[in-house]
Chimera marker file (.cmm) of the C-alpha trace (Angstrom):
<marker_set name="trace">
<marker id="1" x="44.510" y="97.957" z="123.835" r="1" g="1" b="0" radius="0.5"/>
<marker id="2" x="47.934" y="98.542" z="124.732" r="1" g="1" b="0" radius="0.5"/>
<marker id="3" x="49.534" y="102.042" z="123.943" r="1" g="1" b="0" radius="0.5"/>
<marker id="4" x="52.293" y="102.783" z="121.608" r="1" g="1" b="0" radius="0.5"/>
<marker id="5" x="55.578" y="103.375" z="123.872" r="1" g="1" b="0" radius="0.5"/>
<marker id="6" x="56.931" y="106.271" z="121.745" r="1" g="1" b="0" radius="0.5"/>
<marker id="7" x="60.574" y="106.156" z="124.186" r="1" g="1" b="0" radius="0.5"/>
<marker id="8" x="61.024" y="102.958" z="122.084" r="1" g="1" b="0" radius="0.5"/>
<marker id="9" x="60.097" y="104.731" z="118.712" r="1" g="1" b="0" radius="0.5"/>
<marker id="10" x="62.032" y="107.441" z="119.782" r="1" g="1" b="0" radius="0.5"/>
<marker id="11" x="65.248" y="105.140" z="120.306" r="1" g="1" b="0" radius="0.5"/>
<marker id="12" x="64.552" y="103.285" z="117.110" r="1" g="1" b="0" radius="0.5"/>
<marker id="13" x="64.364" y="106.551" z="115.073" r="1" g="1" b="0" radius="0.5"/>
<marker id="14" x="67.820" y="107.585" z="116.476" r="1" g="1" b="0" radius="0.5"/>
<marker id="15" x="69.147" y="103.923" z="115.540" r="1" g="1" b="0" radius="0.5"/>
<marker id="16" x="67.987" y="104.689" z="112.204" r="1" g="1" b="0" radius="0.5"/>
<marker id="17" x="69.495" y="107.847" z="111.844" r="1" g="1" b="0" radius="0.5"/>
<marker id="18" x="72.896" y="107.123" z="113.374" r="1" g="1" b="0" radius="0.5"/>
<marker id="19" x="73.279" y="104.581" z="110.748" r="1" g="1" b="0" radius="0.5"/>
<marker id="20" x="72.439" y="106.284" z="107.857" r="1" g="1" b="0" radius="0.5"/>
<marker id="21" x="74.577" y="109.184" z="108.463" r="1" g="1" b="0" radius="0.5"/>
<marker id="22" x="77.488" y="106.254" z="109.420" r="1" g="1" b="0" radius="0.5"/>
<marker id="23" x="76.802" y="105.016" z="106.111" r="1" g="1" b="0" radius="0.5"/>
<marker id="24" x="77.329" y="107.814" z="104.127" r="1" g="1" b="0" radius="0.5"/>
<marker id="25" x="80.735" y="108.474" z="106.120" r="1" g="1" b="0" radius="0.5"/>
<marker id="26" x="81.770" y="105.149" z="105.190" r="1" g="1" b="0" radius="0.5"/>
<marker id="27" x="81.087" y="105.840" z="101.410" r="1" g="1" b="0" radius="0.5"/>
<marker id="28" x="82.521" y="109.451" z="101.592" r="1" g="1" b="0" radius="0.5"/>
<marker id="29" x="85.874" y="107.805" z="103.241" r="1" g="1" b="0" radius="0.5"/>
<marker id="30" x="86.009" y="104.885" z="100.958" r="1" g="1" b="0" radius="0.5"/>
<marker id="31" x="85.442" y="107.471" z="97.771" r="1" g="1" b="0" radius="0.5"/>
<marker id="32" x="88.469" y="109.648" z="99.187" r="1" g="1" b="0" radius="0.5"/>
<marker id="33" x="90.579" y="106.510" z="99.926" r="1" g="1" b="0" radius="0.5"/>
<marker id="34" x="90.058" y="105.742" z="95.925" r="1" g="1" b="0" radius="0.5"/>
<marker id="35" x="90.774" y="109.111" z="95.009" r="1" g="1" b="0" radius="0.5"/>
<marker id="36" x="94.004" y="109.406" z="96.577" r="1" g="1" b="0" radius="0.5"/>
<marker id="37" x="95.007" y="105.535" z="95.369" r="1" g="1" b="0" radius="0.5"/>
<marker id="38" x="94.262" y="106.938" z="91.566" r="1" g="1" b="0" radius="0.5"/>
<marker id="39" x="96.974" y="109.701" z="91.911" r="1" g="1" b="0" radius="0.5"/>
<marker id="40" x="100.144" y="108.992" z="89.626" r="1" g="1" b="0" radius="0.5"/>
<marker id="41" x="102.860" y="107.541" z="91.272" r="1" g="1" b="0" radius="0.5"/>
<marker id="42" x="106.015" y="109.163" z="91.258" r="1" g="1" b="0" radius="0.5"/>
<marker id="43" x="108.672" y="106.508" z="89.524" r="1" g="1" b="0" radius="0.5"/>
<marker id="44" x="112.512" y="107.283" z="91.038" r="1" g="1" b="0" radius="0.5"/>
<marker id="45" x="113.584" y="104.979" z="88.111" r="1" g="1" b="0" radius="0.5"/>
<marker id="46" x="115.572" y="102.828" z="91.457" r="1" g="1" b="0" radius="0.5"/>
<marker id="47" x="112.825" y="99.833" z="90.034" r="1" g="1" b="0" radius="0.5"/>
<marker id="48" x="113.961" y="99.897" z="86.450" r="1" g="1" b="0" radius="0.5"/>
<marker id="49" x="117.123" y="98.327" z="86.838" r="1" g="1" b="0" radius="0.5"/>
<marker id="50" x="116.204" y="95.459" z="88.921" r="1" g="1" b="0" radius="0.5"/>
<marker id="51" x="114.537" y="92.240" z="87.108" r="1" g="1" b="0" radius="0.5"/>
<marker id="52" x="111.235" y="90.870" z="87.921" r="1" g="1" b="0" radius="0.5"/>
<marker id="53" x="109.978" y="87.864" z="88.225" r="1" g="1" b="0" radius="0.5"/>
<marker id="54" x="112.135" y="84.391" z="88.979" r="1" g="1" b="0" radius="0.5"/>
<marker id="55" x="115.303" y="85.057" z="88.815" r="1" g="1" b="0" radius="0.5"/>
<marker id="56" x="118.197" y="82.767" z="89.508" r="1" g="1" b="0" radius="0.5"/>
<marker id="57" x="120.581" y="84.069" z="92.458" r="1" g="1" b="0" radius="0.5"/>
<marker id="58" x="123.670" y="82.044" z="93.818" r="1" g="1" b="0" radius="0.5"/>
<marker id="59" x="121.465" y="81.349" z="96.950" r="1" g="1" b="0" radius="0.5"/>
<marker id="60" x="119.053" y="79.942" z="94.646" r="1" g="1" b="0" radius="0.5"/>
<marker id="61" x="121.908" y="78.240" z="92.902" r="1" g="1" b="0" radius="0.5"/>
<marker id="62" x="123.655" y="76.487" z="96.123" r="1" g="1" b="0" radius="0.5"/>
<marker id="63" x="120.209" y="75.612" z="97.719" r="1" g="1" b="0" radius="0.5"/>
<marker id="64" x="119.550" y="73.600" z="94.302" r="1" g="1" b="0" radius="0.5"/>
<marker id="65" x="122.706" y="72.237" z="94.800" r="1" g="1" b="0" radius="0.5"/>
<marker id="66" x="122.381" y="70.412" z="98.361" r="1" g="1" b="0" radius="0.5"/>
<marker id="67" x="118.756" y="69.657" z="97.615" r="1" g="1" b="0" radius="0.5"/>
<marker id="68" x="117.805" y="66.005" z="97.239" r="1" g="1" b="0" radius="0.5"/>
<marker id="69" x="115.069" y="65.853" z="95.154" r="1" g="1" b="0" radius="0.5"/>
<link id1="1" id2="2" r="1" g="1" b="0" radius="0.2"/>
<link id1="2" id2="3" r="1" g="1" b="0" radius="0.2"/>
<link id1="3" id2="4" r="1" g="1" b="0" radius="0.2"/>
<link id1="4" id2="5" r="1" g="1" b="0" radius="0.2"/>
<link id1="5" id2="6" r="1" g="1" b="0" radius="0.2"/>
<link id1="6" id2="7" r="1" g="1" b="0" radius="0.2"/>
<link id1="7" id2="8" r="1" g="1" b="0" radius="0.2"/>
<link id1="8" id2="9" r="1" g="1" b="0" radius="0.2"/>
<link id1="9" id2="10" r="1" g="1" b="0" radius="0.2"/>
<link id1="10" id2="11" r="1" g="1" b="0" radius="0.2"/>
<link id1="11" id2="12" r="1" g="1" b="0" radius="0.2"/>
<link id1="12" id2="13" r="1" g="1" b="0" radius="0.2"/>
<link id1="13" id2="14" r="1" g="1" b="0" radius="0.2"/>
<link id1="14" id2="15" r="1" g="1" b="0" radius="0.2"/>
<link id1="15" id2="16" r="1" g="1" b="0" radius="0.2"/>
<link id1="16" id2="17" r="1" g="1" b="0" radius="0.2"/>
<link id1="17" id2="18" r="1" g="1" b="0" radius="0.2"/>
<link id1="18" id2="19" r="1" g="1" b="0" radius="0.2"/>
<link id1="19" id2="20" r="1" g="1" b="0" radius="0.2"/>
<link id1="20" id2="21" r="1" g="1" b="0" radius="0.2"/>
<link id1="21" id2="22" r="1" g="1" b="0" radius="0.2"/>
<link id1="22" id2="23" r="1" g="1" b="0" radius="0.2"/>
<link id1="23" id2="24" r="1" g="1" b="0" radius="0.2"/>
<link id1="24" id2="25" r="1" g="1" b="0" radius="0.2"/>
<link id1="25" id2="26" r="1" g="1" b="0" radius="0.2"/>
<link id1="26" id2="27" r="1" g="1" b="0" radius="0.2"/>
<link id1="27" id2="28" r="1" g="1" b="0" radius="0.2"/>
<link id1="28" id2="29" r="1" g="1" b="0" radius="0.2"/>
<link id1="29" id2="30" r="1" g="1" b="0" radius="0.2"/>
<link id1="30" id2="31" r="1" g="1" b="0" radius="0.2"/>
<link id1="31" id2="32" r="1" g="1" b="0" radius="0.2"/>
<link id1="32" id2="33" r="1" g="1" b="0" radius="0.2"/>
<link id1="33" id2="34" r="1" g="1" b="0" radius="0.2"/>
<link id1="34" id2="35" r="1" g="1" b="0" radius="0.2"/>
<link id1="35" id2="36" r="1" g="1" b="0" radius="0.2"/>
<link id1="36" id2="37" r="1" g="1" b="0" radius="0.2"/>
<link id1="37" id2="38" r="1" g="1" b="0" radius="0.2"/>
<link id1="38" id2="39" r="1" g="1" b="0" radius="0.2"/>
<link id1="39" id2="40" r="1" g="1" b="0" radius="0.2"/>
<link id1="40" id2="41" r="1" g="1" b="0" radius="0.2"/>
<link id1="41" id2="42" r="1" g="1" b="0" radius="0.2"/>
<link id1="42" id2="43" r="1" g="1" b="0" radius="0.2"/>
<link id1="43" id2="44" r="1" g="1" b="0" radius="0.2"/>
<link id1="44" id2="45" r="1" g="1" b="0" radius="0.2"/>
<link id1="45" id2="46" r="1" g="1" b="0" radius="0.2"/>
<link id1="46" id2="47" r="1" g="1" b="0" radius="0.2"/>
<link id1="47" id2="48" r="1" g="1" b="0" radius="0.2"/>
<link id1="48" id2="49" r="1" g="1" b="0" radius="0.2"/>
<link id1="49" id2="50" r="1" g="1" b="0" radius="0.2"/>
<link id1="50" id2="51" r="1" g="1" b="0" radius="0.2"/>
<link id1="51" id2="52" r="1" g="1" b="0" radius="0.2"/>
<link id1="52" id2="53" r="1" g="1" b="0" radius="0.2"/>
<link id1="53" id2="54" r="1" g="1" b="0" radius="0.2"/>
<link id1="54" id2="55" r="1" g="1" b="0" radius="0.2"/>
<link id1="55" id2="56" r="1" g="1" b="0" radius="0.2"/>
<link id1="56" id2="57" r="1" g="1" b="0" radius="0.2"/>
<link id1="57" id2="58" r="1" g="1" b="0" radius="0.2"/>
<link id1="58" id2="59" r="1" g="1" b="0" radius="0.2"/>
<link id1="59" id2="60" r="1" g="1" b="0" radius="0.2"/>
<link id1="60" id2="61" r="1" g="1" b="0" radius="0.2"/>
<link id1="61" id2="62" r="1" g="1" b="0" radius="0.2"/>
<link id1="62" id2="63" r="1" g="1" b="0" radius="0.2"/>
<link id1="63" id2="64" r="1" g="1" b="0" radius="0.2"/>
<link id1="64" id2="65" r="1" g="1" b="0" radius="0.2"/>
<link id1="65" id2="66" r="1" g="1" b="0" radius="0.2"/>
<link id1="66" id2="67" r="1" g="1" b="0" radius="0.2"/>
<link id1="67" id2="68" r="1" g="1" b="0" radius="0.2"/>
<link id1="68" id2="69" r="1" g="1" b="0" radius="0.2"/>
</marker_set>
């Protein structure tokens, strides 16, 4: 019978390790980045006068013009 080669079990445990504690810095990082994306926003009211969505402009306007359609 062969012996056990406890460097490699060694090595393995250490693998093991590593990656949970890299896991749990991933989810701590991720939970943080979530936290700080939930925080109000702070509205300048420069947005509230603009339109949204499709709106006609005179570029718009002359493009539809030349356009052979």
């Amino acid at each position: 019978m062969k012996k056990r080669d406890d460097a490699g079990l060694e090595s393995r445990r250490k693998f093991m390790k590593s990656m949970a504690l890299t896991g749990g810095g991933v989810a701590v990082a991720a939970t943080i980045g979530q936290a700080s994306a939930d925080e109000p926003q702070i509205d300048d009211g420069a947005t509230a006068d603009r339109p949204t969505g499709y709106h006609e402009t005179q570029h718009i306007r002359d493009y539809y013009a030349k356009a052979q359609f």
